[in-house]
VMD Tcl script that builds the backbone (N, CA, C; Angstrom):
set m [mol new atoms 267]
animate dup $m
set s [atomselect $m all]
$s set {name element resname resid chain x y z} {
  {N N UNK 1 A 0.845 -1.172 0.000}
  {CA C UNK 1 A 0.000 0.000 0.000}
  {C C UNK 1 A 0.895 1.241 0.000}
  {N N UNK 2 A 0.918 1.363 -1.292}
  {CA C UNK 2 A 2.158 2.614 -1.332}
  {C C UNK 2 A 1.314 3.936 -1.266}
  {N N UNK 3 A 2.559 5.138 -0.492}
  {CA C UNK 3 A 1.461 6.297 -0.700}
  {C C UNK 3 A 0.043 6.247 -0.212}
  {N N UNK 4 A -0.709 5.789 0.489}
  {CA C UNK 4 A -2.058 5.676 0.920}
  {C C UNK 4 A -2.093 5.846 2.190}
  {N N UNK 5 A -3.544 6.642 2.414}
  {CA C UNK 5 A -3.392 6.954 3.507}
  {C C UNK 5 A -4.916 6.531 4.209}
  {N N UNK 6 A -5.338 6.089 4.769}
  {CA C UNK 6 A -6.020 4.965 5.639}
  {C C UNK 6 A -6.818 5.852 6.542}
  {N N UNK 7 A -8.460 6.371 6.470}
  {CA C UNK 7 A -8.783 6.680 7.518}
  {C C UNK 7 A -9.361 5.753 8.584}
  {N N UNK 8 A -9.357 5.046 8.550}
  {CA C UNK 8 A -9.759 3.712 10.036}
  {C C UNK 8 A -11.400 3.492 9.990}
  {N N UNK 9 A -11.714 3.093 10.333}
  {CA C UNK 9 A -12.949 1.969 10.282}
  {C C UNK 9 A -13.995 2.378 11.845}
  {N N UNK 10 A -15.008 2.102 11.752}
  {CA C UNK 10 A -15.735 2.527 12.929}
  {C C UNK 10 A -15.905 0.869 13.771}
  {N N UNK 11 A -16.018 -0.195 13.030}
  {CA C UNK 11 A -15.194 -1.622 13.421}
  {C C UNK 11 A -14.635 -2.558 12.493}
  {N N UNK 12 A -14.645 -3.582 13.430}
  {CA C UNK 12 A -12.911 -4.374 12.472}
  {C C UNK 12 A -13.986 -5.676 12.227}
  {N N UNK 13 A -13.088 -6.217 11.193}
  {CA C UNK 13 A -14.265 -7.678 10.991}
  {C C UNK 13 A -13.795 -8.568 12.190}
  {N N UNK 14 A -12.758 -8.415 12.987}
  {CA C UNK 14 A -12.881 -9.898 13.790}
  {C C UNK 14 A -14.073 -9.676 15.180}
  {N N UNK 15 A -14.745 -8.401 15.004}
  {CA C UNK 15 A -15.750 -8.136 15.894}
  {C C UNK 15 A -17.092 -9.097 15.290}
  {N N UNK 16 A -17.616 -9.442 16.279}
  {CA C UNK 16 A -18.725 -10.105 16.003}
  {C C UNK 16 A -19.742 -9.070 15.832}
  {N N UNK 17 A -20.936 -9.389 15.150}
  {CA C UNK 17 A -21.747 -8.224 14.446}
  {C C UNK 17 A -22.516 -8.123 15.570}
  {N N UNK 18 A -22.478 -8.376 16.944}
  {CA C UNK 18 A -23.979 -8.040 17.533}
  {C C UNK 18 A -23.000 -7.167 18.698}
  {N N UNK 19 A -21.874 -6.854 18.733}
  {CA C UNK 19 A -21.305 -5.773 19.320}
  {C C UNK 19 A -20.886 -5.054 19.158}
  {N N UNK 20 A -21.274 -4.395 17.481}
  {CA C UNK 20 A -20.935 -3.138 16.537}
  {C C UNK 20 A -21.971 -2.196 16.620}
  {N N UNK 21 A -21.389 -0.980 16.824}
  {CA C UNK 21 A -22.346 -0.285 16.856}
  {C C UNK 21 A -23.026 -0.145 15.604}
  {N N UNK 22 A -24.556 0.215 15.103}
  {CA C UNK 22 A -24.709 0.696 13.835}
  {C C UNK 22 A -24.234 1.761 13.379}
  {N N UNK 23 A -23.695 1.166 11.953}
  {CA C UNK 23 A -23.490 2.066 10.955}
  {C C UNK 23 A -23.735 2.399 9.771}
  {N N UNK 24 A -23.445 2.940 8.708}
  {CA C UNK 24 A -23.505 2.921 7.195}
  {C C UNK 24 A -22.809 1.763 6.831}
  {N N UNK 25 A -22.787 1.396 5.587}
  {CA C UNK 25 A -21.313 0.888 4.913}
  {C C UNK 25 A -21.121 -0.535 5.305}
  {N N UNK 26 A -20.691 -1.152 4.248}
  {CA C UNK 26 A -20.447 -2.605 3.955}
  {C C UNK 26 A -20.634 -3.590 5.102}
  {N N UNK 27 A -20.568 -4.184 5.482}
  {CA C UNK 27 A -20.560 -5.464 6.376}
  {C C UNK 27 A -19.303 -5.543 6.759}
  {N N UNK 28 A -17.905 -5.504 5.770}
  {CA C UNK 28 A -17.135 -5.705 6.315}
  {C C UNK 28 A -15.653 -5.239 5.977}
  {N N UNK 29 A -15.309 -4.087 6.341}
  {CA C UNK 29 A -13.950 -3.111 5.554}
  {C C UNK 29 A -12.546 -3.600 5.683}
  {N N UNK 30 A -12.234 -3.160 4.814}
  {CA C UNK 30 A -10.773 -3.832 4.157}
  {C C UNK 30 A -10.479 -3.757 3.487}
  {N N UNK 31 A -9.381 -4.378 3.222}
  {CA C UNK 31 A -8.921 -4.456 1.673}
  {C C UNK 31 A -8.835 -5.977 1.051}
  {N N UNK 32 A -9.105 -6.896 -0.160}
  {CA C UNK 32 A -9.429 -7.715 -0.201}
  {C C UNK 32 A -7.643 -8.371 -0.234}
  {N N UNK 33 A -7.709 -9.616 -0.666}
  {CA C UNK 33 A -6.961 -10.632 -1.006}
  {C C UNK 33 A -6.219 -10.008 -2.473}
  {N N UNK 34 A -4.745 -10.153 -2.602}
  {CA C UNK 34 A -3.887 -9.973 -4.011}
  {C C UNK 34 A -4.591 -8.510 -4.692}
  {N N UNK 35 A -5.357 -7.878 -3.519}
  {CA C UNK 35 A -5.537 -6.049 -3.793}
  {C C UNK 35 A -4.200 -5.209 -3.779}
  {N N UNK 36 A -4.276 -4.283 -4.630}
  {CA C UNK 36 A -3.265 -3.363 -4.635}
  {C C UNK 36 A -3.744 -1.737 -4.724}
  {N N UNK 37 A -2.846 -0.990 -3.857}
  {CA C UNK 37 A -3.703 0.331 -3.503}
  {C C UNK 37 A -2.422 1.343 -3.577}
  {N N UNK 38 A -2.479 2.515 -4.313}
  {CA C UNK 38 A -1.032 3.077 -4.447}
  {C C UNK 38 A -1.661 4.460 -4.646}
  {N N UNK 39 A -0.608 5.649 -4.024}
  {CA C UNK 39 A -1.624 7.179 -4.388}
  {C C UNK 39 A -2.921 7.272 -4.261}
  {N N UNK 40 A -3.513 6.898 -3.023}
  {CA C UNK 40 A -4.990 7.039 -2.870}
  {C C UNK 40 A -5.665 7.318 -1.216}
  {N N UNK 41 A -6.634 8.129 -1.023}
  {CA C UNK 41 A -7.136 7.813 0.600}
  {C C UNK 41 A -8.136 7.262 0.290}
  {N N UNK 42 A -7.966 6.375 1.452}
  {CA C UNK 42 A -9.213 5.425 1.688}
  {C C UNK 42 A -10.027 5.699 2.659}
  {N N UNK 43 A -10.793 6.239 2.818}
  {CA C UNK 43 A -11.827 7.055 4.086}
  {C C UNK 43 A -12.605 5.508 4.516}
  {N N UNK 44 A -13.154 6.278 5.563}
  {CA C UNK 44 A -13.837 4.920 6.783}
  {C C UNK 44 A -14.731 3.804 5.993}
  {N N UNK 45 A -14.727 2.920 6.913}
  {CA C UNK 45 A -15.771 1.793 6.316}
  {C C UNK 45 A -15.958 1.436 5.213}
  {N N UNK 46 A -14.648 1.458 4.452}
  {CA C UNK 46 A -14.271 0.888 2.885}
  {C C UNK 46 A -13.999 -0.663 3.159}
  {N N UNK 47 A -14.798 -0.614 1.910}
  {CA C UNK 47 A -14.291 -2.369 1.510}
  {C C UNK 47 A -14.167 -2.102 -0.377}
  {N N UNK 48 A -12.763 -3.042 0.136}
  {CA C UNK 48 A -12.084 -3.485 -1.461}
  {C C UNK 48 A -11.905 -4.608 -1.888}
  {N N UNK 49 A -12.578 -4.823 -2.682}
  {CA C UNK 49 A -12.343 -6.574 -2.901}
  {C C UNK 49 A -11.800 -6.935 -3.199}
  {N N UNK 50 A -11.464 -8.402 -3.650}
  {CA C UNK 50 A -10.158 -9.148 -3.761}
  {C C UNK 50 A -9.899 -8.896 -5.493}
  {N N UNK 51 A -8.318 -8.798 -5.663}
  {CA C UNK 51 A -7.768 -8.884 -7.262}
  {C C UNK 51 A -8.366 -7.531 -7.619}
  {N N UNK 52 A -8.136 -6.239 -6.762}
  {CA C UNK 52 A -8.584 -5.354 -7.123}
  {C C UNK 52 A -7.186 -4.118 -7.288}
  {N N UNK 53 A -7.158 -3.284 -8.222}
  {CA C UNK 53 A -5.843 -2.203 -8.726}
  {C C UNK 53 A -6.399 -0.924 -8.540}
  {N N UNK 54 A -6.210 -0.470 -7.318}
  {CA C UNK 54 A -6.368 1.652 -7.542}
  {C C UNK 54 A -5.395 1.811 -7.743}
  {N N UNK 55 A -5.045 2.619 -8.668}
  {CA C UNK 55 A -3.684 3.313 -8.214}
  {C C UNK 55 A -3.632 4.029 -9.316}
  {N N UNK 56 A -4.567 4.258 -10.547}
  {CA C UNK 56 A -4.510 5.598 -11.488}
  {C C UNK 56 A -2.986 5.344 -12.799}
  {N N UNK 57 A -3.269 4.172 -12.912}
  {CA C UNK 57 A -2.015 3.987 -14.144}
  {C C UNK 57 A -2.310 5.201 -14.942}
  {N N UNK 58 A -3.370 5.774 -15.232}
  {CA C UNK 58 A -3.623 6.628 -16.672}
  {C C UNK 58 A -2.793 7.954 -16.549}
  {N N UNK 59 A -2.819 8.513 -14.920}
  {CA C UNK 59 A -2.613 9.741 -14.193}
  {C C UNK 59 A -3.332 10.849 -14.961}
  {N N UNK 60 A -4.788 10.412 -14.606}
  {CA C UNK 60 A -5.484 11.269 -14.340}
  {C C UNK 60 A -5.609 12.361 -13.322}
  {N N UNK 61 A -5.874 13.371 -13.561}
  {CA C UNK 61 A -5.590 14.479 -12.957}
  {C C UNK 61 A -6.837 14.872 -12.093}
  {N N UNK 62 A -8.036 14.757 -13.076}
  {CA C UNK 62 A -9.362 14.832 -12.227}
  {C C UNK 62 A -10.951 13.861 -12.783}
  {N N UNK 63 A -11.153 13.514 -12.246}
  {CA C UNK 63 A -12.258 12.304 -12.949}
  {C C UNK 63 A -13.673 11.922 -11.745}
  {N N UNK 64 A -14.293 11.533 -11.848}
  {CA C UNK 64 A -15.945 11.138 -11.412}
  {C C UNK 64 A -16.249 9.772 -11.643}
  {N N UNK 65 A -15.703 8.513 -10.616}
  {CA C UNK 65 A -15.940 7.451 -11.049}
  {C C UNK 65 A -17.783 7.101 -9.650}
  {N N UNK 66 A -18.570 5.931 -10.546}
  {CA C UNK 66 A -19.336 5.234 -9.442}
  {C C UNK 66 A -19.145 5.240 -7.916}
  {N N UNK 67 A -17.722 4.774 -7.768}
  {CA C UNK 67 A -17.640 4.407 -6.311}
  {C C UNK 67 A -16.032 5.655 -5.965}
  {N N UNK 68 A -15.774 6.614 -6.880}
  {CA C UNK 68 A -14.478 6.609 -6.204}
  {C C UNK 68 A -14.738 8.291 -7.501}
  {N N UNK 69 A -13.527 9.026 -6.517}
  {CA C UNK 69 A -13.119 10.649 -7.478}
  {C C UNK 69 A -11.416 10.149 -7.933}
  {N N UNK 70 A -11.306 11.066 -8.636}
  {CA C UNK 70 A -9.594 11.861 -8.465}
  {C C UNK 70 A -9.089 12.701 -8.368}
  {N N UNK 71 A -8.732 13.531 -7.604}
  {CA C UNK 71 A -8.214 14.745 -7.561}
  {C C UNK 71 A -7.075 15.432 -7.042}
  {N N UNK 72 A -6.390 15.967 -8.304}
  {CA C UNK 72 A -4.849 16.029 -8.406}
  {C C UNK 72 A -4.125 14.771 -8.593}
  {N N UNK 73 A -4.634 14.016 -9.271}
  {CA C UNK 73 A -3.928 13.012 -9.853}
  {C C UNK 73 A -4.109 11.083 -8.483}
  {N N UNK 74 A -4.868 11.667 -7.468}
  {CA C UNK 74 A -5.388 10.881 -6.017}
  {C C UNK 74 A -6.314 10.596 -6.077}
  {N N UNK 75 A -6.644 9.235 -5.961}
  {CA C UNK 75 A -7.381 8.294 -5.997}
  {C C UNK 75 A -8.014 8.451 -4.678}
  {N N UNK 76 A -9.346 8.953 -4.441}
  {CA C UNK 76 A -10.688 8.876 -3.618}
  {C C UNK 76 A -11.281 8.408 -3.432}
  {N N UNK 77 A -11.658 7.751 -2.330}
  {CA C UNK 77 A -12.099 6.351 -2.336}
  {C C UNK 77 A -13.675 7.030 -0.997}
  {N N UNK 78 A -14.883 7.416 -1.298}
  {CA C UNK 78 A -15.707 7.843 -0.096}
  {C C UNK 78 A -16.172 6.721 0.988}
  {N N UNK 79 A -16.098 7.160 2.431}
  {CA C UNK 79 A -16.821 6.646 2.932}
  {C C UNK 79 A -17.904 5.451 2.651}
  {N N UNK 80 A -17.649 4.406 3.611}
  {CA C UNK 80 A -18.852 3.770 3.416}
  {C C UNK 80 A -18.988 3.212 1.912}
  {N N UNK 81 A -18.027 2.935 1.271}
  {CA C UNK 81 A -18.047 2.611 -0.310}
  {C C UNK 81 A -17.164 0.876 0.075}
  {N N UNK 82 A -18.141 0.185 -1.077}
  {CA C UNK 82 A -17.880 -1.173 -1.835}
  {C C UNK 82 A -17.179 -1.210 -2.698}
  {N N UNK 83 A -15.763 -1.793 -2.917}
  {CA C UNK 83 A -15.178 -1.468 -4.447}
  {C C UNK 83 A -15.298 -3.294 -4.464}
  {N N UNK 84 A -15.768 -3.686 -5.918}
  {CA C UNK 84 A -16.468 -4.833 -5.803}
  {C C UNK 84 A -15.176 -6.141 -6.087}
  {N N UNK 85 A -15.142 -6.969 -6.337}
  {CA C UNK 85 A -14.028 -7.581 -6.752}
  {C C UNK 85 A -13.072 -7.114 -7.966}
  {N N UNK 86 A -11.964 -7.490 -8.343}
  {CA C UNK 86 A -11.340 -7.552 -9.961}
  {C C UNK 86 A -11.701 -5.942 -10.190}
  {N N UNK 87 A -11.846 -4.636 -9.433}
  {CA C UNK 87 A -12.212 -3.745 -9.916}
  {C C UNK 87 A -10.680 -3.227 -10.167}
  {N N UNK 88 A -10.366 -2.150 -11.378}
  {CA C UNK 88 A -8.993 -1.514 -11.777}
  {C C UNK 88 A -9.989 0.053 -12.165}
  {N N UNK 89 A -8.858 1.026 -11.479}
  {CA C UNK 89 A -8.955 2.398 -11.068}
  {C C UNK 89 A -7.773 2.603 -11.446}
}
mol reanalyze $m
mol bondsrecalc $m
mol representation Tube
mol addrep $m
């Protein structure tokens, strides 16, 4: 996880679900399996699925994706966002 910067999670998956507080956002945040994450923040309660590439090969400067922005060439990843399996950013 090069360059990335991690805002933390409101809980962790090895918590069992009936002592989480409610929240927004996925079931369960992370980053998946053989994921790769480079030049990007990842804000709370993200989940990334497995065999998944952020990291802006194109270097885009500014862009409007489904689940994610760029700006200044940084990969944005909002709150409470699903990036689904095999996804490339």
């Amino acid at each position: 996880m090069k360059n990335t910067v991690f805002m933390g999670t409101d809980f962790y998956p090895w918590q069992p679900p009936t002592s989480r507080r409610v929240t927004e956002g996925p079931p369960q945040a992370g980053i998946g399996e053989d994921s790769h994450v480079e030049n990007a923040i990842i804000d709370k309660n993200v989940s990334i699925g497995k065999h998944c590439r952020i990291e802006n090969r194109e270097g885009v400067e500014e862009a409007e994706g489904e689940n994610y922005q760029i700006r200044d060439g940084i990969v944005v990843i909002p709150k409470n966002t699903r990036i689904p399996d095999g996804t490339v950013i």
